[in-house]
N, C-alpha and C positions, 0 to 999 in steps of 0.2 A: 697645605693644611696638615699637619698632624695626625697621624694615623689612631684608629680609638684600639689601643692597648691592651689584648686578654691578657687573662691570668687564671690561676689556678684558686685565686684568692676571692671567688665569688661568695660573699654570704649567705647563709643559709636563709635568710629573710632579706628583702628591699631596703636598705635604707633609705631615708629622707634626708637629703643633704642642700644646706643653702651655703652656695659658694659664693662671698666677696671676693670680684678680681677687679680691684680699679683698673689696675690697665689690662684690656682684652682688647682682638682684634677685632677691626681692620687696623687700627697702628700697629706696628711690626715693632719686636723689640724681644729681651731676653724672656724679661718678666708673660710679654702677652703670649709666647710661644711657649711657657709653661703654663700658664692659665688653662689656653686651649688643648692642649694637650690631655691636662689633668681631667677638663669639664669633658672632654671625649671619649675618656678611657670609662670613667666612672660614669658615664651612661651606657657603655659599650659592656660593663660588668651586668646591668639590668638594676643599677641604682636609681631612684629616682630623684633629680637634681633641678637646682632652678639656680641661676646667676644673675645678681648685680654688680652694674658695674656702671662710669662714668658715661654721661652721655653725651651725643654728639652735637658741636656748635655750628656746624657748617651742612648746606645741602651737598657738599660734595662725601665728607664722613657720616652722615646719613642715609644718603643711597649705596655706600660701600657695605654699614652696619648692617642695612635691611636686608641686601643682596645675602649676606653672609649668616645671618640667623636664620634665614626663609630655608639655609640648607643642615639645620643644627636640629637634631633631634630633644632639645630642651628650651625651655622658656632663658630669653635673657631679660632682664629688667632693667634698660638703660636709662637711668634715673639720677646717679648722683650728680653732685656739682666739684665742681673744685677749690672752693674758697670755704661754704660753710660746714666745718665738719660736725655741730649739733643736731644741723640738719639731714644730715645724708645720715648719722645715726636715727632717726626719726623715722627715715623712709628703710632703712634696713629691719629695722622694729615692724615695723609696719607687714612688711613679703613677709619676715620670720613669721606673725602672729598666723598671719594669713593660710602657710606654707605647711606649719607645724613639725618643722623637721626634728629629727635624732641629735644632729648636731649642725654647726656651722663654724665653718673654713672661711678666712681669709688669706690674705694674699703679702697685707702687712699686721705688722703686731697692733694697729692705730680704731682696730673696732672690740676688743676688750671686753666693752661698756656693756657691748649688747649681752652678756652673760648673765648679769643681774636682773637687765631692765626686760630680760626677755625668758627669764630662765629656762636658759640651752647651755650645753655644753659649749664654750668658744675652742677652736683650735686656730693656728694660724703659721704661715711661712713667716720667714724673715732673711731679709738679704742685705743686713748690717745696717744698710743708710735710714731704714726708717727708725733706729735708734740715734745714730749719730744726727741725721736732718731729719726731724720727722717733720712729714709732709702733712703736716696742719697748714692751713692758709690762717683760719680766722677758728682760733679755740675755744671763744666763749659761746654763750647761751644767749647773752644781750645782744638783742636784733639781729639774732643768728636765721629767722627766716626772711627777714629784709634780706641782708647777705647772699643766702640763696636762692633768692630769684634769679630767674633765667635771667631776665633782663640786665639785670644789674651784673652779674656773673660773668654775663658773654663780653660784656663792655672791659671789664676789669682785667677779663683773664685774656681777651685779644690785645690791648695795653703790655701785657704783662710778656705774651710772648714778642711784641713791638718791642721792647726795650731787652727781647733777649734772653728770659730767663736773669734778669741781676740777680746777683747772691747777696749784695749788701742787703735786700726785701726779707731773706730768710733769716735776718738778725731780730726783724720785728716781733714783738713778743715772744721772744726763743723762749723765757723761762716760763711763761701760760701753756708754750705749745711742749714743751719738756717733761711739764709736769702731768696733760693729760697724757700724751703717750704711756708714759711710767707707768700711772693709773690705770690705763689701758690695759698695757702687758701684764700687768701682778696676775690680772682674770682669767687669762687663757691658760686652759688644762694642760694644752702642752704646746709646744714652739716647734718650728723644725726650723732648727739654724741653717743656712746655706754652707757651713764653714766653723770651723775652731773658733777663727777670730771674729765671727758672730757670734758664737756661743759665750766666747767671753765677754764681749757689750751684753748680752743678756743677765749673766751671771751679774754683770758690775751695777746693775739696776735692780737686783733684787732676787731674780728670779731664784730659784733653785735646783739640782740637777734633774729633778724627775719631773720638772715641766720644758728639759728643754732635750733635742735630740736634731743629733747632726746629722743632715742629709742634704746631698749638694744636688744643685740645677738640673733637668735633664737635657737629653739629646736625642734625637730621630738618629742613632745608630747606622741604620740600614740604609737613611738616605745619603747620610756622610759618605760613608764605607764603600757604595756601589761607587765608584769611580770610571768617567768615561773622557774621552777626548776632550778638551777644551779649545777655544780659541781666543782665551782670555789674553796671551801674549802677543796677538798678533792686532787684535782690539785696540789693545792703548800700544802698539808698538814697542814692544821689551822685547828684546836680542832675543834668538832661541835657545843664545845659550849662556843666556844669562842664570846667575846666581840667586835668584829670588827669594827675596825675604820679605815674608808678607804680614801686617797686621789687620786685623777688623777691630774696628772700637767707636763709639762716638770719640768725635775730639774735641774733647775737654780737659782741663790741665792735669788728671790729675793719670788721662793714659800717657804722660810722657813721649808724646809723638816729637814736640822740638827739641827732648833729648836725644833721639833719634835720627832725625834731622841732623844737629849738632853733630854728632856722632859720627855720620855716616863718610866724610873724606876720611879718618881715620883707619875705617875700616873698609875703605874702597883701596888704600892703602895697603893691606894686609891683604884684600880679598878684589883684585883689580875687577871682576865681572860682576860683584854684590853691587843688586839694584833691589831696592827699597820700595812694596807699594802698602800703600795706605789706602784701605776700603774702609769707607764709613764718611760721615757726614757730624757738624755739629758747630757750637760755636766760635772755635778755635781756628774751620776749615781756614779762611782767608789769612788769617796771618801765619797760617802752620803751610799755603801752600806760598806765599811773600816768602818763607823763609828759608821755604826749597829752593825759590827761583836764585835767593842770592846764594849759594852755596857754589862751590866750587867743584859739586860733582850734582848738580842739577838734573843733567842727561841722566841720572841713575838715580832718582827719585820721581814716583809716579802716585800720583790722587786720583781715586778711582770718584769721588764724592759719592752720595749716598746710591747705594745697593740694595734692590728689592730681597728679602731674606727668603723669597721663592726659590733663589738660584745662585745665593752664597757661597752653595757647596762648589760651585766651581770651580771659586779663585779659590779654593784651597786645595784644589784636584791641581792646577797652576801652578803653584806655589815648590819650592822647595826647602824651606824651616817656616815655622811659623813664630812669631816673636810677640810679646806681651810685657811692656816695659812699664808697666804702672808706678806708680809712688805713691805716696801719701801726700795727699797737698790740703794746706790749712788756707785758708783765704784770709790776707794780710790783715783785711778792716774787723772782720765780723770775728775773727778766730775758728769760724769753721771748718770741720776736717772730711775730706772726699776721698774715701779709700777703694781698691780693690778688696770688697768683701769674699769673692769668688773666682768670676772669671768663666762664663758659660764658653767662651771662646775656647776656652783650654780644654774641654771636654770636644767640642766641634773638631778643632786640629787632629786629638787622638785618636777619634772616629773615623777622619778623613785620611787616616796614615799618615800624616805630617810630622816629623820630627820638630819635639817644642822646646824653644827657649821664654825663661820667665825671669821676671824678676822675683826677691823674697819679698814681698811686700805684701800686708794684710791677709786674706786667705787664702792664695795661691799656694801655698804651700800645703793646704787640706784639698787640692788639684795636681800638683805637681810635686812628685816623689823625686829629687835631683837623685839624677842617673840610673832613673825606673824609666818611668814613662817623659821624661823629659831634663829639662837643665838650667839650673840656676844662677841666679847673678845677682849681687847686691842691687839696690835701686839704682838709677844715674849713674853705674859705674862702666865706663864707656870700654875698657880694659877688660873688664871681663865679661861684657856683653860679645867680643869680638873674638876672646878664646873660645866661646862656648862654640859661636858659629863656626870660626874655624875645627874645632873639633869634630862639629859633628859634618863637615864639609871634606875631610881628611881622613875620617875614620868612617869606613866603609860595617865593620862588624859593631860598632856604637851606634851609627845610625840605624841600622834596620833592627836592633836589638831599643830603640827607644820606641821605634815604628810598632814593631809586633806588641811590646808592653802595650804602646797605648792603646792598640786596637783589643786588646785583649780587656784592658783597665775600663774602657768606654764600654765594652757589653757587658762587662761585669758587676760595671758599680755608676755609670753615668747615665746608663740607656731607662729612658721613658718607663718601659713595661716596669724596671727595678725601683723608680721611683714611685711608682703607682702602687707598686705593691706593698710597699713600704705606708703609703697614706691609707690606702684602705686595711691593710693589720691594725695601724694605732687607731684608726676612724673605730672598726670591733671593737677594740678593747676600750676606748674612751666610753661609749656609748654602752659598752655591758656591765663597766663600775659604775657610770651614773646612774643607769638604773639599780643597781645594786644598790648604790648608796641613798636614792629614792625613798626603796622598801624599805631599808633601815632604818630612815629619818623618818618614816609614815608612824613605826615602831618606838623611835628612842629621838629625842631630840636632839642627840650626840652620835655624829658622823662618825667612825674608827676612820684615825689620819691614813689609817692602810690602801681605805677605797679612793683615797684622792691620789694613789702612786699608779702612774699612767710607764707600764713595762720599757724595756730597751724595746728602741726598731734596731733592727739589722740596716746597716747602711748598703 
């Protein structure tokens, strides 16, 4: 679990903060290890906070959630659903009236609404895909509490992961679920984009620049960094002196793992001991590991499948480059596009000392400075995925000179405390112009546009 995060940045009074994090733990994942992170620091300052978040369909992700809030010094309110989004606004309206907070945080740009209908300040993250996919199930208001019933809910959304997660499904009312999003974002006082190229999806919707500020994913620093023996290599049987080149990612099309694959006789070629592991799990695993098996350097491809993120840090203590081959991938029927917006992994590697290879794709490049803290590579370009590693395989004063940057990059600009302190400056300042602009409005019925300009954070 995540460590609760001081700082220097205590306020001189309590706030009341109601945090939306659809996805929190017990699921493991980029987003829930930011959630929990964030919801532990800012109780750790003496804020006082309360969370919603989706609830669990199964008695096995119920006794995992109970176990884990019974040890949470804040109320969780595990209550949304997944399909009706009028509803789960309903029920966030509902804890806000109840709660009375200063302001409230989400986690995607997709709760907006509650600004008007609840008059709070909204703020909120964003990790690019809930612009590009917003994760609307069912957008309207018509029989939108039918929709949300448990019953009906658990049936749909068990179907729903039975067929896999389909993308063709997220074609269905794209332009209803487009248009609330949109609607949504215009509301929120300010954004924290994960990245440039989220920033720019936000800009390309409307936004403006003083409701949006770039601040990328964080990292437990201290738990990457502390580095100790492993037996990751001798676990799945990898040479000990082999060349290791490791990814973490789900696998899905759009982390280019079969370009990889693909890839790899080439540069087993070039790099006779380069052996290739893939950590993570998803819907790609079975034909992304069919595809190992037929290669002609199989022996040097290895599938770890899914990985508790209790002890990630290891296979990167393992590892010797750490690689990150994303694309841009549109899905042929629907036209949908799944990018790397960030890349929390990229910040884990630099933590872990690992020297990084990337591709330029999406916001990786608001992660990785080529030949700072790491090294770049066109998408799919198998050529120069292969220099880079030789490079940094070959050059002894490039490697530890990418090493040191990033370990320095990750406490500087990735690590948890930095992004904490960073939410809690703008949570101040949001919360001391709206009252500002409160008084004002009690006074003149005309807002000055000055008090809706929410300052720079410092990234």
């Amino acid at each position: 679990m995540p460590p609760k995060y001081r700082s220097g940045l205590i306020a001189d009074k309590c706030l009341r903060i109601v945090l939306i994090l659809t996805e929190f733990p017990p699921r493991i994942g980029g987003m829930q290890t930011h959630a929990l992170a964030l919801a532990n620091s800012l109780c750790a300052l003496g804020h006082q906070i309360t969370v919603i978040t989706y609830r669990k369909s199964t008695r096995i992700e119920m006794l995992a959630a109970d176990a884990l809030d019974a040890e949470l010094d804040y109320r969780i309110h595990r209550e949304l659903g997944r399909i009706s989004h009028a509803q789960n606004l309903r029920i966030c309206a509902r804890i806000i009236d109840e709660f009375q907070p200063n302001l409230a945080y989400a986690s995607t740009i997709l709760y907006g609404e509650l600004s008007q209908r609840c008059n709070v300040a909204m703020t909120a993250r964003s990790v690019g895909n809930d612009v590009l996919r917003p994760w609307i199930v069912y957008p309207f208001e018509f029989a939108s509490r039918l929709v949300g019933r448990t019953f009906f809910e658990d049936h749909a959304y068990r179907l729903f992961r039975r067929l896999d997660y389909p993308e063709f499904l997220e074609a269905i009312w794209r332009r209803a679920r487009v248009d609330r999003m949109e609607r949504a974002a215009l509301q929120h006082v300010c954004i924290f984009a994960n990245s440039k190229f989220t920033a720019n999806l936000l800009a390309g919707i409307g936004l403006v620049d003083t409701q949006i500020q770039q601040l990328v994913g964080g990292v437990d620093v201290e738990r990457f960094a502390n580095s100790r023996p492993t037996s990751i290599r001798e676990d799945f049987k990898i040479p000990s002196d082999a060349f290791v080149v490791m990814t973490v990612c789900r696998l899905v099309r759009k982390k280019a793992v079969d370009f990889l694959v693909g890839a790899w006789p080439a540069i087993c070629e070039r790099i006779p001991k380069a052996h290739l592991v893939v950590v993570g799990a998803g819907q790609r695993e079975q034909h992304l590991r069919a595809l190992a098996a037929q290669s002609s350097v199989s022996e040097h491809i290895t599938f770890t499948g899914s990985i508790s993120q209790d002890h990630v840090e290891t296979f990167y203590w393992a590892a010797d480059v750490f690689v990150l081959a994303s694309r841009e991938w549109v899905e042929p029927t629907t036209g949908l596009r799944d990018v790397e917006t960030m890349g929390r992994v990229l910040c884990e590697a630099n933590a872990a000392g690992l020297p990084v290879v990337a591709s330029r794709s999406g916001g990786i490049p608001s992660v990785v400075e080529n030949g700072v803290n790491g090294l770049l590579f066109e998408p799919e370009d198998a050529v120069g995925l292969a220099d880079c590693l030789d490079r940094i395989r070959l050059d002894a004063n490039l490697r530890e000179e990418l090493v040191q940057n990033g370990r320095a990059i990750a406490s500087e600009k990735f690590a948890f405390s930095k992004i904490v302190d960073a939410h809690v400056s703008a949570f101040v300042q949001i919360i001391e112009r709206t009252d500002a602009s409160r008084r004002s409005s009690s006074n003149d019925s005309t807002v000055p546009p000055e008090l809706c300009v929410v300052p720079d954070v410092q990234e």
